[in-house]
LUMPA-581534 format. One record per residue: x, y, z of N, C-alpha, C, O in turn; residue in one letter. Coordinates in steps of 0.2 Angstrom, whole numbers, plus 5000, padded with zeros to 4 digits. Example, Ala and Ser with C-alpha at 12.3 -4.5 7.8 and 13.67 -1.06 7.14 Angstrom:
506649725039506249785039506649845039507149835042A506449895035506849955036506450005039506750065040S
//
This chain:
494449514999495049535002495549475001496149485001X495149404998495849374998496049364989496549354987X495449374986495649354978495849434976496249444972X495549484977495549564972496449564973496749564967X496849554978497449584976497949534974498449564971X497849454974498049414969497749424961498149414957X497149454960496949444955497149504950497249504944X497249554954497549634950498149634951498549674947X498549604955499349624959499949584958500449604955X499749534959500249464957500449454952500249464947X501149434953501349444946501049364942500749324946X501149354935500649334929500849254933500349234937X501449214933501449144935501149134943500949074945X501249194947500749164954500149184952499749164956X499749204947498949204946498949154941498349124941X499349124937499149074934499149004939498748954939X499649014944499548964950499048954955498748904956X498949014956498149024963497649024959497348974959X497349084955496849084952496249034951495749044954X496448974947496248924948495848884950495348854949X496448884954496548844962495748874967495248824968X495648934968495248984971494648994969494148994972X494649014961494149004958493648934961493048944964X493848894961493448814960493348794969493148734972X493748864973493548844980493848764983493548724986X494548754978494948714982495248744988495148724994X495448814988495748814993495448904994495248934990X495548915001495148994999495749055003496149035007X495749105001496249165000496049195006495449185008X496549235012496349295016496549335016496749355011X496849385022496849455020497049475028496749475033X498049485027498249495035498649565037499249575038X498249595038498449675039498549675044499149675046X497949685050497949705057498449675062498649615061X498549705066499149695069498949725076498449775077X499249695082499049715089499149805090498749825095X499349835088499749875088499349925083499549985083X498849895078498849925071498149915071498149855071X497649945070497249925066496949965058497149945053X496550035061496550075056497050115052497150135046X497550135060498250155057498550125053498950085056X498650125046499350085045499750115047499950075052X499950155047500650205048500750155056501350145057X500350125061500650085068500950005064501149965068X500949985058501249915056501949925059502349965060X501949865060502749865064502949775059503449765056X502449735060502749695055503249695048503149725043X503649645049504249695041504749635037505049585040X504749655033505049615027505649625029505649685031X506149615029506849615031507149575026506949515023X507749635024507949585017508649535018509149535022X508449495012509049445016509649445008509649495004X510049415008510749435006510549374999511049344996X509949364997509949314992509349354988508949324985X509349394987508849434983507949434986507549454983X507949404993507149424995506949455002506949515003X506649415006506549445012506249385018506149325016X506349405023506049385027505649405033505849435038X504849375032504249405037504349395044504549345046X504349445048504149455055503849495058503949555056X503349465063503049505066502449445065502449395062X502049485070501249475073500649495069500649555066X500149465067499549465063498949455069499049405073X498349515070497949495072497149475067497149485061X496449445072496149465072495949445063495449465060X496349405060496149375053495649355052495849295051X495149345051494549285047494949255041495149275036X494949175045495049135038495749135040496049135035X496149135046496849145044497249065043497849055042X496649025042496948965041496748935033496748885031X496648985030496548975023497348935019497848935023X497248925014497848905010498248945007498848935005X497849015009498449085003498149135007497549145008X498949185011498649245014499049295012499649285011X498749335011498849425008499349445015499049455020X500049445014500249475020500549575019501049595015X500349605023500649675022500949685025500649695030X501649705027502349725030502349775028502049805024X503249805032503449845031504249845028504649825032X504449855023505149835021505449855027505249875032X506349835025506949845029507249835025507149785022X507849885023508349885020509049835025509149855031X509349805022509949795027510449825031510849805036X510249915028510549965034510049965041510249995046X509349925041508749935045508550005043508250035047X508450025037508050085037507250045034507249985031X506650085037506150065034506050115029506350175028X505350065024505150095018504550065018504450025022X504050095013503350085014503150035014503449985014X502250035017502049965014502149905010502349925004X502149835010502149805002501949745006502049725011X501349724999501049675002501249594999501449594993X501349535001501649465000501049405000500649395005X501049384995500849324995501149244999501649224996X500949235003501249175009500349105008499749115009X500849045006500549005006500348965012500848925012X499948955015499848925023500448845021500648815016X500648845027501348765027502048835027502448825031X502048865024502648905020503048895031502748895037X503748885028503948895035504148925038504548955035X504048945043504149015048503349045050503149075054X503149015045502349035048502048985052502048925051X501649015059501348985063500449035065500449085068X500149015064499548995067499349015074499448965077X499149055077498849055083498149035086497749015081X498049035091497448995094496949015093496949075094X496248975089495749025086495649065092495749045098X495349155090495249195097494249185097493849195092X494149175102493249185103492949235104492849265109X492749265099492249305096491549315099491249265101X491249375100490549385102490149355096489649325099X490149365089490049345085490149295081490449245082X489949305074490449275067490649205069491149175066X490149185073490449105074490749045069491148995071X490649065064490849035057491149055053491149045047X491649105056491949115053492849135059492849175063X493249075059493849085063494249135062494349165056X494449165070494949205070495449185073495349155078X496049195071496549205072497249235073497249285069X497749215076498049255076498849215072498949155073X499149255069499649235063500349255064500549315063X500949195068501549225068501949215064502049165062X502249275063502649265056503649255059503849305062X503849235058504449185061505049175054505149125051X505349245053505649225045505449185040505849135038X504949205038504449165032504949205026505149265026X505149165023505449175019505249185011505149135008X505049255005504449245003505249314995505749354997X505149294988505549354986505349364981504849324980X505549404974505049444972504449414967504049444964X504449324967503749294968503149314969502649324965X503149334973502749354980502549414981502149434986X502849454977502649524978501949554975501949554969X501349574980500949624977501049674973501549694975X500849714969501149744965501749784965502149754962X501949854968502849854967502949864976502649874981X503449874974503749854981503649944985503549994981X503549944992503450014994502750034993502550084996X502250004989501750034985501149984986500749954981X501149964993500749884993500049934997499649894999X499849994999499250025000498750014993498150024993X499050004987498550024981498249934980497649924978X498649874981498049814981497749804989497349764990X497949854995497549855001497049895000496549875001X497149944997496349994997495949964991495349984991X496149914986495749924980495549854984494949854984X495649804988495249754991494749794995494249774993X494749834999494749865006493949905003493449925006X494249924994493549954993493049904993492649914997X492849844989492449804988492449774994491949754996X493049774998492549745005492049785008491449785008X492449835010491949905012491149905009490649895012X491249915001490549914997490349835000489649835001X490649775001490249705002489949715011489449685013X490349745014490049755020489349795021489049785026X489149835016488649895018488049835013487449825015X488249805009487749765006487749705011487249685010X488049665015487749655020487349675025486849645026X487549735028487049745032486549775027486049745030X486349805024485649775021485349725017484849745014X485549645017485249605020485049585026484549545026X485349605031485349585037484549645040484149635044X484849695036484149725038483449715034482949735036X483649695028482849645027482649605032482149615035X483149555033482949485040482649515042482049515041X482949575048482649585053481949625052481449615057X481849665047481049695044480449635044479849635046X480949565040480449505040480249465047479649445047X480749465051480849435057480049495062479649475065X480249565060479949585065479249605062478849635066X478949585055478449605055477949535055477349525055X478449475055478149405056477749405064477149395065X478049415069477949435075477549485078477249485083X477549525074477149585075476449575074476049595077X476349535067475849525063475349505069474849535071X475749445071475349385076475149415084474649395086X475649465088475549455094475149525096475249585095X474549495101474149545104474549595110475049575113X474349665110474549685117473949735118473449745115X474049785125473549805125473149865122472749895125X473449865115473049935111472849875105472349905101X472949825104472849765099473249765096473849785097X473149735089474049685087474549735086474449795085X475049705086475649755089475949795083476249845082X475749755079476049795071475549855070475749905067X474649855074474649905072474649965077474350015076X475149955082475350005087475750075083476150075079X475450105085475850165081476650165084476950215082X477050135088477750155091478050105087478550115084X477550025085477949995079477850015073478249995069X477450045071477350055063477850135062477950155056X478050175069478350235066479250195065479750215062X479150145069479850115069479950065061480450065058X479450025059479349985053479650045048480050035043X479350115049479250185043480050145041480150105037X480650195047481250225049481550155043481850165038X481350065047481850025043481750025035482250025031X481150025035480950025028481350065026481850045023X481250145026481650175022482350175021482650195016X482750155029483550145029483450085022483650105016X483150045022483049995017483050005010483249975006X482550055009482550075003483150135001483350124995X483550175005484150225004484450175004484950205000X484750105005485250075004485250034997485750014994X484450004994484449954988484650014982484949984977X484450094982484550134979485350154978485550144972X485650174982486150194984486650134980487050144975X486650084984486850004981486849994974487349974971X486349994973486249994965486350024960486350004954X486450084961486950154957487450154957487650164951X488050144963488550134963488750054960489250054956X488550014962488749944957488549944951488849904947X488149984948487950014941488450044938488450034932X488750074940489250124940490150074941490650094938X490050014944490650004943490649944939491249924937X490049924937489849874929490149914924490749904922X489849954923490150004918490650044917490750084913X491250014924491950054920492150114925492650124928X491350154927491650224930491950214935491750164938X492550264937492950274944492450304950492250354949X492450264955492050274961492550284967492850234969X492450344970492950374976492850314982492350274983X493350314986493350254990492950274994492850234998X492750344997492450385001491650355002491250345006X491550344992490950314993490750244996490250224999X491250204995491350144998491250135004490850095007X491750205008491550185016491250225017491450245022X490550265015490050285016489350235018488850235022X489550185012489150155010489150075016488650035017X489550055019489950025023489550055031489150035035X489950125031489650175039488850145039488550105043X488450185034487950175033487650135034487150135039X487650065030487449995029487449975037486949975040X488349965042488249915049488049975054488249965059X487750035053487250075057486550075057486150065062X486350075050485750045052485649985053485149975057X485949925050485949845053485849865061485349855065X486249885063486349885071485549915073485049885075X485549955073484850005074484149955071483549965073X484349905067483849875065483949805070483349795072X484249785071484449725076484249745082483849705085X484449795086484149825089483349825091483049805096X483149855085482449855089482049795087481449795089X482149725082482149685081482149625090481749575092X482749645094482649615101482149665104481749635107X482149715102481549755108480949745106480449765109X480949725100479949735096479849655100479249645103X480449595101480249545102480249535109480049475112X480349595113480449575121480749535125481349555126X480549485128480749445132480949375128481449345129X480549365122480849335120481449345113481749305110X481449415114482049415109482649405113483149415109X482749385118483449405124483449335125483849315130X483049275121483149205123483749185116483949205110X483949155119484749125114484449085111484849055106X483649055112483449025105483149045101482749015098X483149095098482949135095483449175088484049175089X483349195085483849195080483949285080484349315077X483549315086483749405086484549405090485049425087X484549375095485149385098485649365095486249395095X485549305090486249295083486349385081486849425083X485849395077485849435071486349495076486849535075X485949495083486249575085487249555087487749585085X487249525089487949475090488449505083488849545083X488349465079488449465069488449515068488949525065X487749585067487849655066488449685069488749725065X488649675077488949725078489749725078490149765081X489949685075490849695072490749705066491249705062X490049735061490249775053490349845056490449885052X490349865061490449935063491149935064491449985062X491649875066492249875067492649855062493149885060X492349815058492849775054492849795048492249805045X493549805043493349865036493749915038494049945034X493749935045493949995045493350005053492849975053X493550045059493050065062492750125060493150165058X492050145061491650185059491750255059491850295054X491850275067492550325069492750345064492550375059X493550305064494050315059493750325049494050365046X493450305048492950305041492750385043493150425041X492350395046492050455047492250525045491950565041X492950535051493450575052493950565044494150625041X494150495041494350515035493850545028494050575023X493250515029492750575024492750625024492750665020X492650655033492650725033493250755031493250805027X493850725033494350785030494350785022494350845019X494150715017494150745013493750795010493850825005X493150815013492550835009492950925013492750975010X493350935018493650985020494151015014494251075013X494450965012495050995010495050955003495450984999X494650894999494550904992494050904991493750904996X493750894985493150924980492950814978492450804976X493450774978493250714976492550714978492150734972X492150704983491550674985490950714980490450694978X491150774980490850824979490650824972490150844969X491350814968491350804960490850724959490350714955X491050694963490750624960489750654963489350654958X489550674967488950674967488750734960488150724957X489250794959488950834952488750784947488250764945X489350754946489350724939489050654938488650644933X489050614942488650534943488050544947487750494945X487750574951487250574953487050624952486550634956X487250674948486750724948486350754952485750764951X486750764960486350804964487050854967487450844971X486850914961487350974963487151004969487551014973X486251014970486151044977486650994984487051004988X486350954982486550914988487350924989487450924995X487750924986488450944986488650994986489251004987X488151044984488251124989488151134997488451175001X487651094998487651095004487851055009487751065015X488250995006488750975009489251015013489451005019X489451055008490151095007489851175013490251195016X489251195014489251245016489251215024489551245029X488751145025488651105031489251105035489351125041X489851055030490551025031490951115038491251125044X490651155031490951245035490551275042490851315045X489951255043489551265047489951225055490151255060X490151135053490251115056490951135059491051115065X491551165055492151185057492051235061492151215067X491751295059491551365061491351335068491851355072X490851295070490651285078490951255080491051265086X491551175076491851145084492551205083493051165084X492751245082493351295083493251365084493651415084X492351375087492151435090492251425097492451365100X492151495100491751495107491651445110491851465116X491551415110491051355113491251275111491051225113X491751305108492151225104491851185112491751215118X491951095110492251055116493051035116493250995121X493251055112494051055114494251105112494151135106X494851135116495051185116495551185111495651225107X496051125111496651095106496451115100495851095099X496751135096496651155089496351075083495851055080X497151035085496950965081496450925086496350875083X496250925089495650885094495050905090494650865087X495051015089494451015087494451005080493950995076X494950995078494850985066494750915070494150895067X494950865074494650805072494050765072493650725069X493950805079492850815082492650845073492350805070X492850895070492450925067492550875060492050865057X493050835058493050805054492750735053492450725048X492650695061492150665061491550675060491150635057X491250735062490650755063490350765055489750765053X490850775051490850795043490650725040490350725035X490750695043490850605040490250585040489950565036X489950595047489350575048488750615045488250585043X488850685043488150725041488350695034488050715029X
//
């Protein structure tokens, strides 16, 4: 989030400035979208570049919810204003922490991510002009999503890490502790649970490995896959952290203990990136209304079945949430239920 859109976006003298610098972890880059008002929605950004009468702009507005908002260099994304007050698209700014007009809010306390600060970021006529621009003005979604994709794909390959730990955490435990059918690992309710992790574990090293194989080499991979890969990844993490506290019982619910970290830590990759929700409902429309997802499994993974019956599922589930029986009667309620609902299968 904080080097992909200096690194493809910026113009050539701010990359020969930062790069560097970032490279060698003098100073580290972050990434400031979110806004009280805004999370998944862009279209809710209310922060905005407002132009000034010397050829640039000036930043205002609210940032929340940042990791890392005290970094050296922040990705900031507004909204133009022309001098008449009309707005115009997204466009995203390079702002170097010190820059003035910018202030810093109070780290916010986290359930989580202890090591990693939040805050929140007020922007106060930061004064910032065509230096600074991510690539063209209006047109600042294409270095947010091409970030937005490798964090996506960087989140799903967290949480399978995170659910190795917890497979080793819970078969360490398991090995050792007696109960009353005898040791616990060989209870059948934890070994049908062992089955479940193991495999989410194995569908993610597979999965993972294909598609980073695929973007070694060059090929175009739909961002669809990215937050597939993302939903997926902090779902099973959670589900694994999860029974990770339960296999450990009494003692998994002790704060000395490293499950109640893990489950803490697992459960903002379902928010963060994007919420899961929101992810869901935008695969499902696309798998409604293009062929993207569907072409990339013909062609790169060579599973045409699987994406015929995608495509027949996706209809199955329309057809039910806008029958008889829908649970909402609103037409855009039900394409949205049925959109979700497409994201997840």
């Amino acid at each position: 989030l904080g080097v992909r859109p200096i690194l493809g976006y910026a113009p050539q003298p701010l990359r020969d400035e930062l790069l560097p610098v970032l490279a060698r972890g003098r100073e580290l880059a972050s990434f400031a979208m979110t806004e009280p008002g805004a999370g998944a929605d862009l279209g809710g950004i209310s922060a905005l570049a407002v132009a000034d009468p010397q050829g640039g702009w000036r930043l205002r507005g609210v940032k929340r919810w940042n990791g890392s908002a005290w970094a050296g260099v922040i990705n900031v994304f507004v909204r133009l204003q022309d001098p008449a007050a009309n707005l115009s698209g997204l466009t995203g700014f390079v702002v170097r922490q010190g820059a003035p007009g910018l202030r810093m809010g109070p780290e916010s306390l986290t359930m989580g991510l202890r090591g990693i600060m939040q805050n929140a970021l007020y922007l106060e006529d930061v004064p910032v002009g065509p230096r600074h621009v991510l690539g063209q003005l209006g047109k600042g979604i294409e270095p947010a999503d091409d970030a937005l994709f490798f964090a996506r794909l960087g989140t799903g390959i967290v949480g399978l890490g995170g659910m190795q730990r917890c497979a080793q955490l819970m078969l360490r435990y398991a090995s050792r502790r007696s109960v009353a059918t005898g040791r616990l690992l060989d209870n059948p309710v934890t070994l049908a649970r062992f089955s479940d992790l193991t495999a989410s574990i194995t569908v993610m090293e597979i999965v993972v490995g294909l598609i980073t194989q695929l973007l070694d080499t060059g090929h175009a991979v739909p961002r669809e896959v990215a937050m597939l890969i993302k939903i997926a990844g902090s779902e099973f993490l959670w589900r694994a952290a999860d029974d990770l506290v339960q296999l450990l019982g009494g003692r998994g619910y002790m704060e000395n203990n490293l499950a109640p970290q893990i489950l803490r830590d697992a459960r903002v990759l379902r928010i963060g990136e994007g919420p899961n929700e929101s992810l869901n409902a935008f695969v499902g429309r696309n798998v409604v209304h293009t062929d993207t997802l569907q072409q990339f499994l013909h062609t790169h993974l060579g599973a045409a079945k699987l994406a015929d019956q995608l495509n027949a599922t996706a209809q199955q589930v329309q057809d039910r949430c806008a029958g008889a029986h829908a649970l909402f009667a609103d037409r855009a309620a039900a394409l949205t239920w049925a959109y979700a609902l497409t994201g997840e299968v």
